[in-house]
C-alpha positions in Angstrom: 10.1 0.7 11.9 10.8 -0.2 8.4 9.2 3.2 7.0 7.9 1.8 3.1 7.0 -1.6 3.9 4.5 0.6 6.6 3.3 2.4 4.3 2.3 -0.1 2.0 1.0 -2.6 4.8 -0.8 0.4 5.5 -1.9 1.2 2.1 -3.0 -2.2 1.4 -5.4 -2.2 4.8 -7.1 1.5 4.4 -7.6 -0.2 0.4 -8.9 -3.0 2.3 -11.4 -1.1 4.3 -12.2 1.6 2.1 -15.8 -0.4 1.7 -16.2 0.9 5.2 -14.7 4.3 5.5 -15.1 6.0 1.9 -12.3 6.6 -0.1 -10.3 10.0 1.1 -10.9 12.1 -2.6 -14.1 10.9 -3.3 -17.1 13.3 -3.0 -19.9 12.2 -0.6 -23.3 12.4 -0.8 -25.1 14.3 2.2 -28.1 12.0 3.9 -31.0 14.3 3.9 -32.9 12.1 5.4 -31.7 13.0 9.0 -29.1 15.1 10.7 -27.9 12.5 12.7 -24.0 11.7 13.1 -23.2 8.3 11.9 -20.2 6.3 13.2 -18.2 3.5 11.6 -16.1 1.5 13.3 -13.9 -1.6 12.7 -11.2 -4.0 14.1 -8.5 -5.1 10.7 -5.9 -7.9 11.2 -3.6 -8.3 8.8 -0.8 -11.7 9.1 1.6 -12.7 6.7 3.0 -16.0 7.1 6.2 -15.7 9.3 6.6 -12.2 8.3 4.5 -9.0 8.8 1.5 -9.0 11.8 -0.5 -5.7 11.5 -3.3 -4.7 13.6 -5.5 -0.9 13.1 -8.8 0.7 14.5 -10.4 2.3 12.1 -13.2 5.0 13.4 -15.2 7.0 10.5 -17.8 9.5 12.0 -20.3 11.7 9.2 -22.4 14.7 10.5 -24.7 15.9 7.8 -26.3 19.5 8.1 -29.2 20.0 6.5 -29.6 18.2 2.8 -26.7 20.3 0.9 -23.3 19.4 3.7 -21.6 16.9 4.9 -18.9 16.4 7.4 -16.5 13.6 7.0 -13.7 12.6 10.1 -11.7 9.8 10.2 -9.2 8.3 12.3 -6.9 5.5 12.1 -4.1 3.6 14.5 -2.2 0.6 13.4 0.3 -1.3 15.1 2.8 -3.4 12.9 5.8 -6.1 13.9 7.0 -9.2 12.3 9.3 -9.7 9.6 9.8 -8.3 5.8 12.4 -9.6 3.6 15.9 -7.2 3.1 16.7 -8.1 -0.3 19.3 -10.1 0.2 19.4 -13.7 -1.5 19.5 -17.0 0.3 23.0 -18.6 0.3 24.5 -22.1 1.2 25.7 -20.9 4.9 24.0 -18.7 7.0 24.7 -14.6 7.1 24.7 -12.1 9.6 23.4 -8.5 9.1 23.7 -5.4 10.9 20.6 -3.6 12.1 19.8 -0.4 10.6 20.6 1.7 13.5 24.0 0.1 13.4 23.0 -1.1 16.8 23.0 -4.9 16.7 23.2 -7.3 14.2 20.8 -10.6 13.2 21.6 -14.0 11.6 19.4 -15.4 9.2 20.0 -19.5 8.7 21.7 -21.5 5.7 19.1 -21.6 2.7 16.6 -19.3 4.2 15.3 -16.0 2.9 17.0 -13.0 4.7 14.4 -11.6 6.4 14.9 -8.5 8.8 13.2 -9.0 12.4 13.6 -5.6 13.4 9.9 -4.3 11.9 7.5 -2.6 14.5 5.8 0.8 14.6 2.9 2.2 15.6 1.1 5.0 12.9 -1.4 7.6 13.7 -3.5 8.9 11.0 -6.5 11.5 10.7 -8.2 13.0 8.0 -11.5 15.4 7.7 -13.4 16.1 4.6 -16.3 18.7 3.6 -19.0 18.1 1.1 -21.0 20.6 -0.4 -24.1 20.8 -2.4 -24.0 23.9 -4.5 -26.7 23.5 -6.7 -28.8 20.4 -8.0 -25.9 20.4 -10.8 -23.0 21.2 -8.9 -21.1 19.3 -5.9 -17.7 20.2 -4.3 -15.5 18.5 -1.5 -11.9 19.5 0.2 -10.0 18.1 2.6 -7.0 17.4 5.1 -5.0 14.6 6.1 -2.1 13.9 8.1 -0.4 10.7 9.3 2.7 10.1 11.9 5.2 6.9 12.7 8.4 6.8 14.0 10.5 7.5 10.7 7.7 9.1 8.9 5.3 12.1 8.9 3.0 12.9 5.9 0.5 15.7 5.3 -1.8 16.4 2.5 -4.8 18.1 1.0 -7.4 17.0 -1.3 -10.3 19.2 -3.3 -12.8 18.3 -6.2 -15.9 19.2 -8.0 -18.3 17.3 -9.5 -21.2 18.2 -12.2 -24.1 16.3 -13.1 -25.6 16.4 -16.3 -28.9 14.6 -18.2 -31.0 14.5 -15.6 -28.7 13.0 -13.2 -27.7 10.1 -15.5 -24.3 11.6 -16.2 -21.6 12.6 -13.6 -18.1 14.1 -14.3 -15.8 15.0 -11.3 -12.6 16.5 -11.3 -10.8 15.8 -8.2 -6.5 16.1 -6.9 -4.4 15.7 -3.6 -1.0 17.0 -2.8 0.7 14.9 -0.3 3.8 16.1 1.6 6.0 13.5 3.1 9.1 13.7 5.4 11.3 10.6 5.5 13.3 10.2 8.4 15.1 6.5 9.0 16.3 5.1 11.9 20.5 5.1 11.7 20.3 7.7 9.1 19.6 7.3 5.0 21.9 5.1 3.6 24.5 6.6 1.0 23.2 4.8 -2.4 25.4 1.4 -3.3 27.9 1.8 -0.2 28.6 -1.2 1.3 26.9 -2.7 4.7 29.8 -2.2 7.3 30.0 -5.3 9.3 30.8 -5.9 13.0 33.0 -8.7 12.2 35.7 -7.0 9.3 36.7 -4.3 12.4 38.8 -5.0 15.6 37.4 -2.1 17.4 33.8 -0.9 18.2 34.8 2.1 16.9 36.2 1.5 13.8 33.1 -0.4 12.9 30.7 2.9 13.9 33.2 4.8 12.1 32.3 2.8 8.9 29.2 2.9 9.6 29.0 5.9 9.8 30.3 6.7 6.2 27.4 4.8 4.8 24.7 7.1 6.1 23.8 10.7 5.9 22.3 12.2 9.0 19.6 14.4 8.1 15.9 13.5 6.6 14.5 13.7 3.5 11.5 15.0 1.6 8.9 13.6 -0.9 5.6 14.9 -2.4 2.9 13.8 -4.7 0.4 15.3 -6.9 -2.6 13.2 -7.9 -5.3 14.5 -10.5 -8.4 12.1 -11.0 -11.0 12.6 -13.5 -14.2 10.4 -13.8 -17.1 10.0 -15.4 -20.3 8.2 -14.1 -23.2 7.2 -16.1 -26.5 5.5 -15.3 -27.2 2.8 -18.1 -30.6 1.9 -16.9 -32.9 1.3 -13.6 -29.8 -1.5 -12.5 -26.8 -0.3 -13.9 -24.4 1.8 -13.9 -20.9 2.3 -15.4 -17.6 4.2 -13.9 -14.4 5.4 -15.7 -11.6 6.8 -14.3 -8.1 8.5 -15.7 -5.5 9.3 -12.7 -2.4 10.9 -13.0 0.4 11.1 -9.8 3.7 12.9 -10.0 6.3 12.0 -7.2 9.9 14.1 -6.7 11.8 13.2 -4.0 13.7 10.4 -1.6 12.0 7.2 -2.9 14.6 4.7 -1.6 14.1 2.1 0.9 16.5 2.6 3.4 16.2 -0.9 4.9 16.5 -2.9 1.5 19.6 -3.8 0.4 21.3 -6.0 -2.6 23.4 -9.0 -2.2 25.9 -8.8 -4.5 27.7 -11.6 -5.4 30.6 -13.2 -7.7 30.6 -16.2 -10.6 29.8 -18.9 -7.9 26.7 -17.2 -6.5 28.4 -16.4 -3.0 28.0 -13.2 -1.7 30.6 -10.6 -1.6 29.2 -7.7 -0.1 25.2 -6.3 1.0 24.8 -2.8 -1.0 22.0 -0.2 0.1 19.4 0.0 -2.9 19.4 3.1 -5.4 15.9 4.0 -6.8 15.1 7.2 -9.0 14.1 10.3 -7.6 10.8 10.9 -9.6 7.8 9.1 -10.9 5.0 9.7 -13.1 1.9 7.3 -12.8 -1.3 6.9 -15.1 -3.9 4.4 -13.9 -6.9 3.8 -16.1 -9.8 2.3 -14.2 -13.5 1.3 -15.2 -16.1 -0.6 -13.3 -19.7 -1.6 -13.4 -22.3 -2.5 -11.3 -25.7 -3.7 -10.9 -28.4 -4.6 -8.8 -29.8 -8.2 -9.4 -33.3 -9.8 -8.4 -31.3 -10.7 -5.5 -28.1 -9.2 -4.2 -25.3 -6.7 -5.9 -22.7 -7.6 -8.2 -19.6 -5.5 -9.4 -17.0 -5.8 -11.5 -13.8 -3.9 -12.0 -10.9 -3.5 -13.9 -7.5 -1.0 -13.4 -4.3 -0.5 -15.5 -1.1 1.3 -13.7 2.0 2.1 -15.6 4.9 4.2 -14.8 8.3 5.8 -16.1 9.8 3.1 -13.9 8.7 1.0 -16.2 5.9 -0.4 -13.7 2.9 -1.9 -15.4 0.0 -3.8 -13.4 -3.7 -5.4 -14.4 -5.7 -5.7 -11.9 -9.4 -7.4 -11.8 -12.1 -7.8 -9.4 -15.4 -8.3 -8.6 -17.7 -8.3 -5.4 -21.3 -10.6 -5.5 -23.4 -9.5 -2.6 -26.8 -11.8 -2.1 -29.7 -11.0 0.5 -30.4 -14.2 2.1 -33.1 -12.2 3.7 -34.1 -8.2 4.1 -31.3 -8.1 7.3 -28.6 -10.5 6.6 -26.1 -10.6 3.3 -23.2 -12.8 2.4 -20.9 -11.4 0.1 -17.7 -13.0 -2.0 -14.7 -11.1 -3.3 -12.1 -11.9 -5.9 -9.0 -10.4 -7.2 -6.4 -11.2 -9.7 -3.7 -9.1 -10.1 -0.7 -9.4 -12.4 2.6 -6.7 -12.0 5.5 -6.4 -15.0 8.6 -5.2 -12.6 10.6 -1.9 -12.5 13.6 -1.7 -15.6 15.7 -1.5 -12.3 14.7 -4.7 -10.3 17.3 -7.2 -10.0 17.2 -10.0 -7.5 21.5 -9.3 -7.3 24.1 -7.8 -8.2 27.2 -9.4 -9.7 31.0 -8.5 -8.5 33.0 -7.1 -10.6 30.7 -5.7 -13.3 29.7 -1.9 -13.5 27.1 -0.7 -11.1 24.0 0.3 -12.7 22.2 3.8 -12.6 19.6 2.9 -10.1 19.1 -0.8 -8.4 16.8 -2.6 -5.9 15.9 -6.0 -5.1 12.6 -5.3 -3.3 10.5 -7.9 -4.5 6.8 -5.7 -4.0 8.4 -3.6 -7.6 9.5 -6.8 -9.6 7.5 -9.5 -11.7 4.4 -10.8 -9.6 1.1 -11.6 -9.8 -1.6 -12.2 -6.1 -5.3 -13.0 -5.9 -7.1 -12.1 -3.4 -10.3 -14.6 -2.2 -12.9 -13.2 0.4 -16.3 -14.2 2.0 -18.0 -11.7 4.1 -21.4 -11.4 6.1 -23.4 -8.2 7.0 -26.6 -8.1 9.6 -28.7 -5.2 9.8 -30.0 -4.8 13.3 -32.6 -2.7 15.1 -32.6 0.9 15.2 -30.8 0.8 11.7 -27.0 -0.1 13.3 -25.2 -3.0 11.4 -22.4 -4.9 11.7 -20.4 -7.4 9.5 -17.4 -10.2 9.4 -14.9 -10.3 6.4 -12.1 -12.8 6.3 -9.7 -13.2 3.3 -6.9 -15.1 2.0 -4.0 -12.9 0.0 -1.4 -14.5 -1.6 1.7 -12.9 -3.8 3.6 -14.8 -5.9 7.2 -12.9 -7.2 8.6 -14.5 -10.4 11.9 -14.5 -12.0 12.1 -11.5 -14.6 14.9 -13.3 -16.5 17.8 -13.1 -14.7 20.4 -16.2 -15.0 21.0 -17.5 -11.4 24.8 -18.0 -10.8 26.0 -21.1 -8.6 24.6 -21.8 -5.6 21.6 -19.4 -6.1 20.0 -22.1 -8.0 19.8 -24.2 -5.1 17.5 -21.9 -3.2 13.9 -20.2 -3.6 14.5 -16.6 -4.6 11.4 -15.6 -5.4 9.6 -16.9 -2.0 5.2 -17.1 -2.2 3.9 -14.4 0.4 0.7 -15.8 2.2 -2.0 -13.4 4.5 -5.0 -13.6 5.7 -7.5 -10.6 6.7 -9.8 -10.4 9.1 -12.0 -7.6 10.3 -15.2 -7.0 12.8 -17.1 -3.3 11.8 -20.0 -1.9 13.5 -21.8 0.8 12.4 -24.6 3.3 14.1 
């Protein structure tokens, strides 16, 4: 189940095939050239090493009517299991942890990362969007989405308009999305900072469900988010163009993991007790983004670059390019590189130490500390007869968490806190 690390796995697959699929907000461009439907499908695997496997369809179908609409549907299943790290830190002896459901428990080895093996879930999501010429000038687009897994539902609606100015050369667009979210995890949300009650401090079944019970409130949660996007395109010459973008996103509401917890520990580095994370209940995002691209002698080249910061005191860089060469009018290769580099949230800590005051908010989820990735990809395209295509894309992801200053006590220096994350991605599409 494992509701965020879904929806991030998730997040991080539709990013990965929004090359095939269109981005959700973005305004399309109706084919006049034919009324035909056009289908895109693919196949996406997604492994980390000993940790998260991920598997999704992804299915895109446009119907264009006339030269002026355009209908966009989309539709998406994925299928995660595997592993993703609790938060807990590594200790000299081995530990044992109770399941979320308070059902169970799992013992993770001396020296090795705690990971929980509990993750699987299956998500469902559809979307459908409507494009609209108005006038040579003028453009518009709205939409709907919704999504559903095991502990999570989320529904949303997206609109924008776009104008084009000096001939066509200039573009502004004005776009926004309100997402609806309910959280609902297995075992109940975890009361922030109480302890993990553990099978073996209780003589009875029922005393241990009894504290477990006191750690968890029984009824769901609620989150939404409010994205504006405002962008301006502009055609620098017969091969290039350049994009900017300025995005703002608002989010109120349960933003806790409630399967990441914190180990905390005394002088010696041992730990005393496992404490459910605490996370504030609002963020404010702006990204900044700005890409070119043109169109060489021989293939297509882009380039990218996107700055994120947040009241949480989030900040990321993020770089990346895409070379595209025609080895011949019907068959491409194409590579693909990222670099990017995350300051953490003012309220990461890999642990928390006995004894001294609890902090305001607390989490030792490693995805919002200090990190940088890269991401390096090759990928091949063939365009067949009767205009279908298909292509191959393989890449190698790999996450690397760093220390954001804390002094490790004891025995915690003897072990890897801040473990490497390693992926790869793979994905068939076929399109008609």
């Amino acid at each position: 189940m494992q509701l965020t690390k879904h929806r991030n796995i998730a997040s991080a697959l539709a990013m990965a095939s929004c090359s095939l699929v269109g981005q959700q907000v973005q305004a399309v461009t109706p084919d006049s050239s034919a009324d035909d439907w056009k289908v895109d499908a693919a196949v996406m695997y997604y492994g980390e090493q000993d940790r998260v496997q991920a598997v999704e369809a992804i299915g895109n179908v446009q119907k264009s009517f006339g030269d002026t609409s355009l209908l966009d549907m989309k539709l998406v299943v994925d299928s995660l299991t595997g592993a993703s790290a609790s938060g807990a830190v590594a200790q000299n002896a081995s530990q044992t942890f109770t399941r979320p459901s308070g059902n169970g428990e799992y013992t993770i080895g001396a020296g090795d990362t705690p990971l929980d093996d509990t993750f699987h879930d299956t998500r469902v999501q559809a979307s459908a969007n409507w494009s609209e010429t108005l006038t040579p000038e003028w453009k518009v687009n709205g939409g709907l989405y919704g999504s559903k897994e095991f502990d999570y539902m989320s529904m949303g609606l997206n609109g924008g308009v776009e104008r084009s100015f000096n001939k066509d050369n200039t573009t502004l667009s004005l776009s926004g999305s309100y997402t609806y979210d309910v959280v609902d995890p297995v075992g109940g949300r975890p009361v922030a900072f109480s302890s993990m009650a553990l099978r073996k401090d209780y003589d009875t079944e029922a005393e241990f469900k009894a504290a477990f019970d006191q750690t968890r409130m029984d009824s769901s949660d609620d989150k939404s988010t409010a994205d504006i996007m405002l962008s301006v395109t502009q055609i620098l010459s017969r091969r290039w163009l350049f994009q900017a973008n300025y995005g703002l996103s608002s989010v109120s509401g349960y933003m806790n993991d409630p399967y990441k917890i914190l180990s905390q520990v005394d002088d010696t580095g041992t730990s005393q007790h496992y404490l459910y994370e605490s996370r504030p209940d609002s963020r404010l995002k702006h990204s900044f983004y700005m890409m070119t691209k043109g169109a060489l002698d021989s293939g297509i080249v882009d380039l990218s670059y996107r700055y994120s910061t947040d009241d949480w005191g989030i900040q990321s860089h993020t770089l990346e390019t895409h070379y595209r060469y025609y080895f011949s009018g019907n068959f491409y290769g194409q590579v693909h590189l990222r670099y990017y580099q995350q300051q953490g949230a003012d309220f990461y800590t890999p642990f928390l130490v006995a004894g001294e005051p609890l902090p305001e908010y607390a989490s030792a989820d490693y995805r919002i500390g200090d990190m940088s990735a890269y991401t390096l990809g090759i990928k091949f395209g063939q365009r067949l007869a009767g205009g279908h295509e298909m292509s191959y894309r393989l890449e190698y992801y790999q996450q690397n968490p760093d220390n954001n200053g804390t002094q490790l006590l004891g025995q915690l220096q003897n072990h890897d806190l801040f473990p490497q994350v390693k992926a790869i991605v793979a994905q068939f599409s076929y399109s008609f």
